[in-house]
C-alpha positions as CSV (number, residue, x, y, z in Angstrom):
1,X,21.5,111.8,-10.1
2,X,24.0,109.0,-10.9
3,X,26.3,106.6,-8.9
4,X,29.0,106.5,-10.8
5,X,29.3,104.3,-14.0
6,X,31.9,102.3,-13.5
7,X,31.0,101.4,-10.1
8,X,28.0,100.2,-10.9
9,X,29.5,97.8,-13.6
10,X,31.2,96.1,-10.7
11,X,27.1,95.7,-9.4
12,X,27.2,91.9,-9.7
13,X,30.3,90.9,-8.3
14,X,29.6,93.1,-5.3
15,X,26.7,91.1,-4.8
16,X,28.2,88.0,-5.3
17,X,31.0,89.4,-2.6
18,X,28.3,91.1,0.1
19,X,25.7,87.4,-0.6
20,X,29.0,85.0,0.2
21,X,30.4,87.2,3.2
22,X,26.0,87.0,4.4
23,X,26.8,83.3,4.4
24,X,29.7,82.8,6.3
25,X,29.2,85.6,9.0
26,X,31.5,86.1,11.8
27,X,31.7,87.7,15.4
28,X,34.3,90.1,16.8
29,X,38.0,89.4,16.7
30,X,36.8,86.3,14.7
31,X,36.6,87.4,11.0
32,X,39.4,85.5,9.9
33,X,37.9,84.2,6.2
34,X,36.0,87.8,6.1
35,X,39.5,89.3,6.6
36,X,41.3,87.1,4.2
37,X,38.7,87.9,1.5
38,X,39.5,91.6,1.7
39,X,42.9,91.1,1.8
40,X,42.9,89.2,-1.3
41,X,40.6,91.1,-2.9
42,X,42.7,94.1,-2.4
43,X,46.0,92.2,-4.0
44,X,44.3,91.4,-7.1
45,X,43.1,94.9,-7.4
46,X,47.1,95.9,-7.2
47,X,46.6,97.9,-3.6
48,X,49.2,97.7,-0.6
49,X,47.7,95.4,2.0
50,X,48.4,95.3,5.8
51,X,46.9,93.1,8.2
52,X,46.4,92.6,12.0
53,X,45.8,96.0,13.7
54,X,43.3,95.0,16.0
55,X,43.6,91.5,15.5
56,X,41.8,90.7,12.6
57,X,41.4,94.2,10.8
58,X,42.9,94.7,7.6
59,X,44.3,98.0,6.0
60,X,44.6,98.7,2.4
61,X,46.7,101.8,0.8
62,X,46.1,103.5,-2.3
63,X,48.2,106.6,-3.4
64,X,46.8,108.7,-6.4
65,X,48.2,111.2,-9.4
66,X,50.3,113.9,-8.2
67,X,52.1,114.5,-5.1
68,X,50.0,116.0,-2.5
69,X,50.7,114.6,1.3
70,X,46.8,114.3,1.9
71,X,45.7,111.3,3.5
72,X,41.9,110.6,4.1
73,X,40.5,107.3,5.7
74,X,38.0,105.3,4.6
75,X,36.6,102.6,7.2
76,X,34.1,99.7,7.0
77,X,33.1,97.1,9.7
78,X,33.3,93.4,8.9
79,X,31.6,91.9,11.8
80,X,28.8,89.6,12.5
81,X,26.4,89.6,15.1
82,X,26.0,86.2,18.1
83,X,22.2,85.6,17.0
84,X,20.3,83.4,14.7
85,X,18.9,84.6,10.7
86,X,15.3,84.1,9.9
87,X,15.2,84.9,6.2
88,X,14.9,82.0,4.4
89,X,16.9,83.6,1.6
90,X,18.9,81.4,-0.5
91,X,21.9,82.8,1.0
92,X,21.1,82.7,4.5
93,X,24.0,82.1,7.2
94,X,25.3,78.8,7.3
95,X,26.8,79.2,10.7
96,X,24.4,78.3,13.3
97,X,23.9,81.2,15.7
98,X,25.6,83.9,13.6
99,X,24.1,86.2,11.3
100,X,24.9,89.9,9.4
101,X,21.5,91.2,11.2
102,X,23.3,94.8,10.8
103,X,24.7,94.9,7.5
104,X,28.4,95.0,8.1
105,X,28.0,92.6,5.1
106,X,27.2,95.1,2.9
107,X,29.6,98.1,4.1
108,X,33.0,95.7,3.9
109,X,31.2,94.9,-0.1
110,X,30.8,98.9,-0.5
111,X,34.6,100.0,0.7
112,X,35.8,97.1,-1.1
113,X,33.8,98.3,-4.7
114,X,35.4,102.0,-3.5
115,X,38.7,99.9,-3.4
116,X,38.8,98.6,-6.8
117,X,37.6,101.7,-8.6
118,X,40.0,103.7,-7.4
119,X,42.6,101.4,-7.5
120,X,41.6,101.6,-11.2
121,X,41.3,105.3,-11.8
122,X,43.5,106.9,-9.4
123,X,41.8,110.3,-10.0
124,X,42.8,111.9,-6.8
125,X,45.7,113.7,-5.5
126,X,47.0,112.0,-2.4
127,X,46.6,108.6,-0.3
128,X,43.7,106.8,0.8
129,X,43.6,104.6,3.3
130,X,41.3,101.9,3.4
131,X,40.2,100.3,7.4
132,X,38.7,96.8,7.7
133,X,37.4,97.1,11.1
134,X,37.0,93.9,13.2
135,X,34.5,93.9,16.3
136,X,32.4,97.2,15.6
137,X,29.8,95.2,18.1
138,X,30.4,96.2,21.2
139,X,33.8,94.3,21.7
140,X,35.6,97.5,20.9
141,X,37.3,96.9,17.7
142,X,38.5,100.1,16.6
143,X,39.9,101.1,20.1
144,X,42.0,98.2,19.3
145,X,42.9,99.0,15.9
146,X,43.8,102.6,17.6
147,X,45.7,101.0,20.4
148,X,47.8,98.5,17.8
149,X,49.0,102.2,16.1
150,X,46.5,102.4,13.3
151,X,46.6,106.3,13.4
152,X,50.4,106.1,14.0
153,X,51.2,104.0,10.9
154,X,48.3,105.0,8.3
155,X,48.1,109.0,9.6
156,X,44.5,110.1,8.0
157,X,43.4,114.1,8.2
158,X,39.8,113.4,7.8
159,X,38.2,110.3,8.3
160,X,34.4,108.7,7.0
161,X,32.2,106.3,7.5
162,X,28.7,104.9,6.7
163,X,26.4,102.6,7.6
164,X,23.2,101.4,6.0
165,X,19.2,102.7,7.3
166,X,16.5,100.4,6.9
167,X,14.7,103.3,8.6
168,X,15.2,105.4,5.3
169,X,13.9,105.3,1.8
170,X,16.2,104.0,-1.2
171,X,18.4,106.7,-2.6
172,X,18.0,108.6,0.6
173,X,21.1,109.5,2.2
174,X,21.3,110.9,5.7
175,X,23.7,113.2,7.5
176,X,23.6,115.0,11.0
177,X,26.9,117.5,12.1
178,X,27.4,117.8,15.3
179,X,26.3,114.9,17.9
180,X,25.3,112.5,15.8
181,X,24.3,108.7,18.0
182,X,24.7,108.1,22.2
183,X,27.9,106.9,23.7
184,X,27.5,103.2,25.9
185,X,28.3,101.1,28.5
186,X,27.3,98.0,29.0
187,X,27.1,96.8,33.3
188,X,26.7,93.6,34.6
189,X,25.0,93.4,37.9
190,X,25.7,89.9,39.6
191,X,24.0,89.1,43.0
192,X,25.0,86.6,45.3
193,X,22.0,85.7,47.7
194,X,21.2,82.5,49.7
195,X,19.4,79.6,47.9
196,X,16.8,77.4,49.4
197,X,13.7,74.5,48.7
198,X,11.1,76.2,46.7
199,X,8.9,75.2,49.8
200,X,10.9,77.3,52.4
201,X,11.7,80.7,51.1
202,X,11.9,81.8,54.9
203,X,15.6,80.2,54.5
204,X,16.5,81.9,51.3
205,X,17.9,85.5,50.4
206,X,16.0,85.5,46.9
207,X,18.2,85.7,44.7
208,X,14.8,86.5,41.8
209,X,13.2,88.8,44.1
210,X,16.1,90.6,44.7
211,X,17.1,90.8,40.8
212,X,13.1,92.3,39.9
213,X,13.3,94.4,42.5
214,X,16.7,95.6,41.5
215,X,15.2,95.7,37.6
216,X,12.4,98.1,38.3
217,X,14.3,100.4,40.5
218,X,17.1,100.5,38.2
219,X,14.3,101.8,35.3
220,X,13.3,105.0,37.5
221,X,16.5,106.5,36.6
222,X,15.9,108.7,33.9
223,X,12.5,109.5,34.4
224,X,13.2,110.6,37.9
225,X,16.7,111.6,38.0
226,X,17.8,112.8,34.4
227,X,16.1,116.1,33.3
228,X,13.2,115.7,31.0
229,X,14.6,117.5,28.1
230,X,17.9,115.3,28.2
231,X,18.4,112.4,25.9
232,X,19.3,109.1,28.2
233,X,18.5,105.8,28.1
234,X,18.5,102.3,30.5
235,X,17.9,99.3,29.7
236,X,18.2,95.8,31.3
237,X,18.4,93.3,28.7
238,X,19.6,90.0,30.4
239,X,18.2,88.5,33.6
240,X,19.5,84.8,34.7
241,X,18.8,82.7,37.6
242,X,17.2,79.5,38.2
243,X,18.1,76.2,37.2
244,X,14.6,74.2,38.6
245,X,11.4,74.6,39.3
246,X,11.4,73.9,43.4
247,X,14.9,75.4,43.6
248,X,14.9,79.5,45.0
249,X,18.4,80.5,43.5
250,X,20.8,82.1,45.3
251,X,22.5,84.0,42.3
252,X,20.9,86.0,39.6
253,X,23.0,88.1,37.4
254,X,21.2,91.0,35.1
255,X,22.8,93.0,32.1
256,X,22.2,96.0,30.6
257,X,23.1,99.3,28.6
258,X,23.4,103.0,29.1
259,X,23.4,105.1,26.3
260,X,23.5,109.1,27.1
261,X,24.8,112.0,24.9
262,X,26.3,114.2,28.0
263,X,29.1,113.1,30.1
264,X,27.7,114.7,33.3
265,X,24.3,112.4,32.6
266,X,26.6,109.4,32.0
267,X,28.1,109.7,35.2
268,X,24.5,110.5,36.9
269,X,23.4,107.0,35.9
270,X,26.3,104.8,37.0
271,X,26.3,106.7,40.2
272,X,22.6,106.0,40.4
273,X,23.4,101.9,39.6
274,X,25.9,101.9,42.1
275,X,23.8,103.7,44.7
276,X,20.4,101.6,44.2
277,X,22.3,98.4,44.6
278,X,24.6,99.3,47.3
279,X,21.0,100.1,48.7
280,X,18.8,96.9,47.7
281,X,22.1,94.7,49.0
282,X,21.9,96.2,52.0
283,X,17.9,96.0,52.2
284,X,18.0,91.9,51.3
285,X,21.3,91.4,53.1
286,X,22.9,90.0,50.3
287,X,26.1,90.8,47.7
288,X,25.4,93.2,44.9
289,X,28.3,93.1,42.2
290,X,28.7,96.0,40.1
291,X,30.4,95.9,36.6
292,X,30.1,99.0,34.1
293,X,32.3,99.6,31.2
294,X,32.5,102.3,28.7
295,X,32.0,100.9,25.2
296,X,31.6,103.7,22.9
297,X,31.8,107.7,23.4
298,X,29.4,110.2,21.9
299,X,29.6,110.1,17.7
300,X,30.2,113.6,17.0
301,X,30.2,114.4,13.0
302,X,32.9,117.8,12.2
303,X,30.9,120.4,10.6
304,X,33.1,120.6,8.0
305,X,33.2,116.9,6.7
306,X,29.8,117.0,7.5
307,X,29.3,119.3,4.9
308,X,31.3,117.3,2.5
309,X,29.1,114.2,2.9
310,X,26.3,116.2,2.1
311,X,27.4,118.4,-1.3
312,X,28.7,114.6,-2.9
313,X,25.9,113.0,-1.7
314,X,24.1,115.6,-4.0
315,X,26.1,114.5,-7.0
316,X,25.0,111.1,-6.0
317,X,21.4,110.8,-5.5
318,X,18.4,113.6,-5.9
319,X,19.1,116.3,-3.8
320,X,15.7,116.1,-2.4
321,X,16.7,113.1,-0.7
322,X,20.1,114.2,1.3
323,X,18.5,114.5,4.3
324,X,20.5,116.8,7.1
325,X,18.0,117.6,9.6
326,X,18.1,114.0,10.8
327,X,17.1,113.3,14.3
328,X,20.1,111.8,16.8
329,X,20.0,108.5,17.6
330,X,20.6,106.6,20.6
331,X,22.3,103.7,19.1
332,X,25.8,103.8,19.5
333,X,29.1,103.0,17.1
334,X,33.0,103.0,17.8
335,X,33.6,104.8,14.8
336,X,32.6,107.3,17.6
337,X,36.2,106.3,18.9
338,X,38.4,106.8,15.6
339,X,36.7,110.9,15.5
340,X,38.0,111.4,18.9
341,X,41.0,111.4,16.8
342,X,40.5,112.4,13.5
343,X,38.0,114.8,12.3
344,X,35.6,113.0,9.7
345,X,31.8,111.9,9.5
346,X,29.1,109.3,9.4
347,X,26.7,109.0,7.5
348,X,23.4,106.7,6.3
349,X,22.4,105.1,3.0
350,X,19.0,104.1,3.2
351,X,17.3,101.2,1.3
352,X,14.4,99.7,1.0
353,X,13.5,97.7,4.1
354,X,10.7,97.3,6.5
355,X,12.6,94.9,9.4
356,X,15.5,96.7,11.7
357,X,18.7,96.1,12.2
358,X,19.6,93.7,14.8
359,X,16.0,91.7,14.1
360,X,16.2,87.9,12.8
361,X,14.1,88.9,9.8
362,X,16.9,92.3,8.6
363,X,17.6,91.8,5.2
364,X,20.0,94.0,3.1
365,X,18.9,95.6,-0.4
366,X,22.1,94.4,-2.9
367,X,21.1,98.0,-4.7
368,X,22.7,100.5,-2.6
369,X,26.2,98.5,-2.4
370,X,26.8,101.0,-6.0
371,X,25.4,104.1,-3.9
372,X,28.0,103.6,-0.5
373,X,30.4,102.4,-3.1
374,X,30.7,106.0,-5.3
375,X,30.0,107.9,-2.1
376,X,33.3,106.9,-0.6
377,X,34.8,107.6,-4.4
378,X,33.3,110.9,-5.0
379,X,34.4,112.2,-1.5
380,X,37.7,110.7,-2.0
381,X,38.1,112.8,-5.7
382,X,36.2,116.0,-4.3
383,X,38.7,116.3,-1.1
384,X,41.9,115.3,-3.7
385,X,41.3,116.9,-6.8
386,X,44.2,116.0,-9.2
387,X,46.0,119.2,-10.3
388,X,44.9,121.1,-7.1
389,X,48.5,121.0,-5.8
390,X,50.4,121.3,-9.2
């Protein structure tokens, strides 16, 4: 099954684009020469540009043949993420503790190949619109972009996504309708204690102990509070204390993540956080400070759009390898946010990989940038036939 031809006659400079933005990553809100890349890109190319929503984001519009008032979005991420690249490839990030370990790289390089093509052809009846999103990680770009009037002043009735899978075989594209990855919040658990000499912990309130103990009870929450058969996760990821090596701190501070697909559950488990360390404080006689914020609702795919992705996909690769029976995942995205809003879908182009996302040693495959290219293209034609509204 084919990508389509003359998107894959742009397969050099694509690469050229996705290998230069891999060099010069940047982190949410900060993408200012990503940005300005994609907003000149999209001048040359002849497409309306506006930039800003959400900081740093960039919007492109393209209106097609004919006079249909259809409007369908088409949104990319464009940022890095805060951690150091172990590749060694010759185009490795050259900005010390930044690095595209998730591939936004290569989706900003795919919408911006879906840009130019049908900037080119305008074979569709209707307008596009084309969202450069700032701060997919965590920092909650497209709530911003949503808050700054991006549905207001580009109106989209459907809405996609995508987002390249390591986890999947090249030419395999995945979709899932209905639920599709776990909302999050992040906490930040900050205890104030007593410090004391290594030598005399009788004087301290342990600011350590206290943090381990808080740590383990915090990871009995699902398996003894959330109902087998439910999907929930908890995970502390950061613990800091300790400056020396005869000095018992008297502050620790952990962080962590909650990822759940059921409200009811989500609210279980920051009950459950609150009540263990209102609990432990009281146990150590100490201060227990509790931060959790909600970073990202539930992904739900629409049915319908779902089943868009999946009949162009199709036309796209072999049929065979349009995979629909996909297993949720408890990763998160804020594209989660912009469906609360507009119906739409999310979807996976695999590629040939064996490191994850979000590892030092993630590297991209250049070869699907054609595949995520014509998939945003082809959906775009299939949902705005020209002549359908003659």
């Amino acid at each position: 099954m084919p990508t389509i031809a003359r998107i894959d006659g742009y397969a050099d400079e694509l690469t050229a684009i996705r290998r230069d933005l891999h060099a010069h990553p940047e982190i949410g809100f900060e993408e200012v020469r990503t940005s300005g890349i994609v907003a000149d890109k999209l001048k040359s190319w002849g497409i309306e540009v506006h930039r800003g929503l959400g900081g740093t984001g960039v919007i492109g519009v393209i209106k097609g043949k004919g006079s249909s008032g259809k409007r369908i979005g088409l949104r990319a991420d464009m940022d890095a993420l805060p951690m150091e690249e172990n590749t060694n490839l010759k185009w490795s990030s050259k900005i010390p503790g930044r690095f595209h370990g998730c591939g936004h790289d290569g989706h900003t390089t795919m919408l911006l190949g879906t840009a130019r093509y049908l900037a080119e052809t305008k074979n569709f009846d209707g307008t596009v619109h084309l969202i450069f999103q700032p701060a997919e990680e965590g920092l909650g770009g497209a709530r911003a972009m949503i808050k700054d009037g991006l549905f207001e002043k580009f109106p989209c009735d459907e809405l996609y996504g995508l987002h390249n899978a390591p986890d999947l075989n090249h030419g395999e594209i995945a979709i899932l309708p209905g639920p599709a990855m776990a909302s999050a919040d992040f906490f930040d658990l900050r205890i104030t204690g007593y410090g004391a000499h290594g030598a005399m912990p009788e004087r301290s309130k342990d600011a350590v102990i206290i943090a381990t103990t808080l740590a383990q009870a915090i990871q009995t929450i699902v398996s003894r509070n959330v109902e087998p058969l439910q999907a929930a996760v908890v995970s502390i990821t950061q613990i800091h204390a300790g400056s020396a090596y005869n000095v018992i701190p008297g502050e620790a501070h952990l962080c962590g993540t909650i990822r759940t697909f059921s409200k009811e559950i989500r609210t279980l488990i920051s009950e459950r956080i609150r009540t263990i360390c209102a609990g432990i404080a009281s146990a150590y006689q100490c201060v227990i400070d509790v931060d959790i914020r909600d970073t990202f609702d539930v992904l739900v795919n629409q049915v319908e759009q779902s089943k868009v992705v999946e009949d162009v996909a199709r036309t796209i690769v072999d049929p065979a390898n349009v995979i629909t029976r996909a297993q949720p995942k408890m990763g998160s995205e804020d594209f989660a946010d912009m469906l609360q809003t507009i119906p739409g879908a999310y979807f996976w182009v695999g590629h040939d990989g064996s490191v994850p996302v979000h590892n030092p040693g993630f590297v991209l495959d250049d070869k699907i940038l054609p595949i995520g290219a014509s998939m945003f293209a082809r959906i775009i034609e299939t949902r705005m036939p020209v002549g359908a509204h003659a």
